[in-house]
N, CA, C and O atoms as a MOPAC input file, in Angstrom:
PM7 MOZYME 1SCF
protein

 N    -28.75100 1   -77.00600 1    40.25400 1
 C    -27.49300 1   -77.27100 1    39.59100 1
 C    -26.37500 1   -76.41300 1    40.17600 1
 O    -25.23300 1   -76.84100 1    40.34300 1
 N    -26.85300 1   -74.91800 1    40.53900 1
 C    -25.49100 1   -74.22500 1    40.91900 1
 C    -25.06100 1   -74.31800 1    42.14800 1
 O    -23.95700 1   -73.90400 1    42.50000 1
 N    -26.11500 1   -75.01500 1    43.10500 1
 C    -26.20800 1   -75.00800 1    44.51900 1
 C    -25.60100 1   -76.47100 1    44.94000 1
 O    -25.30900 1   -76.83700 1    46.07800 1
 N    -25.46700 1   -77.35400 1    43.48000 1
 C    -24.44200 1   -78.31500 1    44.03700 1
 C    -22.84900 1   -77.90100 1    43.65200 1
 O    -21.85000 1   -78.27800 1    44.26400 1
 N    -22.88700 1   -77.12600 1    42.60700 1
 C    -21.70200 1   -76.33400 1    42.07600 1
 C    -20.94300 1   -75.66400 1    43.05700 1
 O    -19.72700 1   -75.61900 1    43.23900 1
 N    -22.05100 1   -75.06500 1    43.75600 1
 C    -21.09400 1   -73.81900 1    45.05500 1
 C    -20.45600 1   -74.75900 1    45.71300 1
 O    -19.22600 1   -74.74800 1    45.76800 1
 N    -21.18500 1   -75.69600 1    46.30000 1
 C    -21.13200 1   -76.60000 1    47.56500 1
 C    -19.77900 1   -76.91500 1    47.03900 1
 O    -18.91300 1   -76.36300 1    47.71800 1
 N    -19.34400 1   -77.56800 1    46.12500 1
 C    -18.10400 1   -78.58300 1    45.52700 1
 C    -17.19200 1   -77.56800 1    45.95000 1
 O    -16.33400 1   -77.66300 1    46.82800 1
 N    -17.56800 1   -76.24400 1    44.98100 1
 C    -16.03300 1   -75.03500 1    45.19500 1
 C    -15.73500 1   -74.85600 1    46.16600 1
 O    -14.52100 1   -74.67600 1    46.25900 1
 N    -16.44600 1   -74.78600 1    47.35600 1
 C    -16.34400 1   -74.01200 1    48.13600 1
 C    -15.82000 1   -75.43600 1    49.15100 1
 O    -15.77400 1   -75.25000 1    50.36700 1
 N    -15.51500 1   -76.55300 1    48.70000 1
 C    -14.91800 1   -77.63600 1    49.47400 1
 C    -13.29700 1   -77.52200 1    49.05300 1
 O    -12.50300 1   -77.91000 1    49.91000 1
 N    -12.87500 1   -77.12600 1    48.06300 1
 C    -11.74100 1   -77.82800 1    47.89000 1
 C    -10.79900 1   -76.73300 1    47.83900 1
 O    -11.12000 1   -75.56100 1    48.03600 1
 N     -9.62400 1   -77.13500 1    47.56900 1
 C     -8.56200 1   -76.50600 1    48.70500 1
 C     -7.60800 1   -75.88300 1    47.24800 1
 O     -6.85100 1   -76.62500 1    46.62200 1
 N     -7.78800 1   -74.68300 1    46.95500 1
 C     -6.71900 1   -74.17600 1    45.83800 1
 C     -7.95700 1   -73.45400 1    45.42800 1
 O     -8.86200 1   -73.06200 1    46.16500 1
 N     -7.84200 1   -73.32800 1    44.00200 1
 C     -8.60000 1   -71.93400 1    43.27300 1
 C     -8.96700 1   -72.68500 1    42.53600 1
 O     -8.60800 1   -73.83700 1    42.28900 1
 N    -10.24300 1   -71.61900 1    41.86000 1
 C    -11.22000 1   -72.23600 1    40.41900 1
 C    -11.09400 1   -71.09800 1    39.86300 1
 O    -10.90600 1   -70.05300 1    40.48600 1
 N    -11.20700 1   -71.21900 1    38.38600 1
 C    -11.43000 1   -69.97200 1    37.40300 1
 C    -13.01000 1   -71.07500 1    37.04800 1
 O    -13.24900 1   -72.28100 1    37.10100 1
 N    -13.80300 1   -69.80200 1    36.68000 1
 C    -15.44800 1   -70.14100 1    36.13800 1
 C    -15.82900 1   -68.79900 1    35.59400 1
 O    -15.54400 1   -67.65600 1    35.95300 1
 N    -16.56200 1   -69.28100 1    34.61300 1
 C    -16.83100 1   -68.31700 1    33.53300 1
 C    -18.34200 1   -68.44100 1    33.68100 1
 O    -18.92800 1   -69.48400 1    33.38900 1
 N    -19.11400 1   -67.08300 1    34.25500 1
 C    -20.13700 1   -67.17100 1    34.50900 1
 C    -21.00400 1   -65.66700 1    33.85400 1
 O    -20.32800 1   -64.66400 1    33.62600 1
 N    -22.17100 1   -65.66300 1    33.65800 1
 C    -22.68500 1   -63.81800 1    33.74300 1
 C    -22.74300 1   -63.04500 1    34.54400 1
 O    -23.60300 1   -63.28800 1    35.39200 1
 N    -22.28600 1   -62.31800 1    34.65700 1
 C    -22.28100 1   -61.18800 1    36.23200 1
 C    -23.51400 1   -60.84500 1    36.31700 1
 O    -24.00300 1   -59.98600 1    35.58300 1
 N    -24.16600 1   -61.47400 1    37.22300 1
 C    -25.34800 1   -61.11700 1    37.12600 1
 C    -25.84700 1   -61.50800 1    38.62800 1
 O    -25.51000 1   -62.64000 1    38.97700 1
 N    -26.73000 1   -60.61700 1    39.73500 1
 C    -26.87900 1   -60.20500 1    41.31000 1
 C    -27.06900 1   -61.86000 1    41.85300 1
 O    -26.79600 1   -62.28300 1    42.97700 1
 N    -27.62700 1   -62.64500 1    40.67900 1
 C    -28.02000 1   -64.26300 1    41.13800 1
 C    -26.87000 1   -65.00100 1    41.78700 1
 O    -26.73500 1   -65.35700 1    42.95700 1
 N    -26.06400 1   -65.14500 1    40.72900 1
 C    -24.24200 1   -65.09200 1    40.41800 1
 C    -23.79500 1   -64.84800 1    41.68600 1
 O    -23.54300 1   -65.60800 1    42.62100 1
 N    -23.73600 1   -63.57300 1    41.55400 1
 C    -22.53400 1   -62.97500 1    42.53300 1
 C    -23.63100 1   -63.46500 1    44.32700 1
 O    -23.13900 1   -63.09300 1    45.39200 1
 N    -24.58000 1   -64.01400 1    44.33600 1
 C    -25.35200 1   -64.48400 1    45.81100 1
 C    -24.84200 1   -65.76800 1    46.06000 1
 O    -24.35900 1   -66.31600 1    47.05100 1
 N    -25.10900 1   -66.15800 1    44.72100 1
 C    -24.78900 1   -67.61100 1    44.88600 1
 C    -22.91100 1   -67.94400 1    45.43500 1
 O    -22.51300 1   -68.99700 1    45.93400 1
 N    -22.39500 1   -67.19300 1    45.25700 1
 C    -20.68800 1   -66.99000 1    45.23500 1
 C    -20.13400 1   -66.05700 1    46.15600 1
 O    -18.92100 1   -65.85000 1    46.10700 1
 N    -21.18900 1   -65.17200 1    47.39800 1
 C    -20.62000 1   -64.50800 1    48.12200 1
 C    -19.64600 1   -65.94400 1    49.04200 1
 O    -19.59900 1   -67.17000 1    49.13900 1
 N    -19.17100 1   -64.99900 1    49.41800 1
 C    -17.96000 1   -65.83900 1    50.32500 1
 C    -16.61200 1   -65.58100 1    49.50700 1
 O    -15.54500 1   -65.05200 1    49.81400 1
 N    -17.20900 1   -66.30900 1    48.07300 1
 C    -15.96900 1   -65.99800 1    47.17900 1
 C    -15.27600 1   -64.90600 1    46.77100 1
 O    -15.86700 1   -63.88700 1    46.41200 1
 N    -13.77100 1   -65.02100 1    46.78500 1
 C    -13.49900 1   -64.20800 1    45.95800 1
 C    -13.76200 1   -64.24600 1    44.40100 1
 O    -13.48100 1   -65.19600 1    43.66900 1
 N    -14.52800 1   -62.69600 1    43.89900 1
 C    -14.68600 1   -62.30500 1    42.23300 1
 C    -13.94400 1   -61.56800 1    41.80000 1
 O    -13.89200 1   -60.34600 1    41.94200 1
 N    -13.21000 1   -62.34800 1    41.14900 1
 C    -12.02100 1   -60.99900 1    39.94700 1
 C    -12.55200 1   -61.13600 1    38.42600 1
 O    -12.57200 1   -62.16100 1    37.74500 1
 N    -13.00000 1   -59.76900 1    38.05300 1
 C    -13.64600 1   -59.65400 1    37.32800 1
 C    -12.31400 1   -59.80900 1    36.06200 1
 O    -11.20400 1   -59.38300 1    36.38000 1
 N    -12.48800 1   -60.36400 1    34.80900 1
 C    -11.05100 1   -60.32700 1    33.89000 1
 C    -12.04100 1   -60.09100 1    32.62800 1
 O    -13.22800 1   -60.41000 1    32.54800 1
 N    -11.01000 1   -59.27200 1    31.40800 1
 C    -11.72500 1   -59.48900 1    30.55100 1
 C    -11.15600 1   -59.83300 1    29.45200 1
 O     -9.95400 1   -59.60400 1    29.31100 1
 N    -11.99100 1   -60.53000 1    28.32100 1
 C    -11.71300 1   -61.21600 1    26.79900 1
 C    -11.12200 1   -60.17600 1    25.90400 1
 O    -11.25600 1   -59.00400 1    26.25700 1
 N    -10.58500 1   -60.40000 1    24.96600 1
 C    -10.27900 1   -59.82900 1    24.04600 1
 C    -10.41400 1   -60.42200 1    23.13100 1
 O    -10.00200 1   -61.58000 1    23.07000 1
 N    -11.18000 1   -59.68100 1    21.88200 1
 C    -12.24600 1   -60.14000 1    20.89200 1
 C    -11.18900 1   -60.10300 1    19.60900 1
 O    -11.57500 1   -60.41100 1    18.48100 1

């Protein structure tokens, strides 16, 4: 599922926001990408 996910992002031309777990899987699957980490307020 995420390995057709990367493939898509990593085609198209502008930015994605995705809300994911920071977690070492994550951030492999998404090297290349830029990660800006942001945070919620509860």
């Amino acid at each position: 599922m995420y390995l057709q996910l990367t493939d898509r992002l990593r085609r198209i031309k502008g930015r994605f926001l995705l809300n994911l777990n920071d977690v070492p899987e994550v951030r492999c699957l998404f090297r290349g990408c830029r990660i800006k980490p942001v945070s919620g307020k509860r």
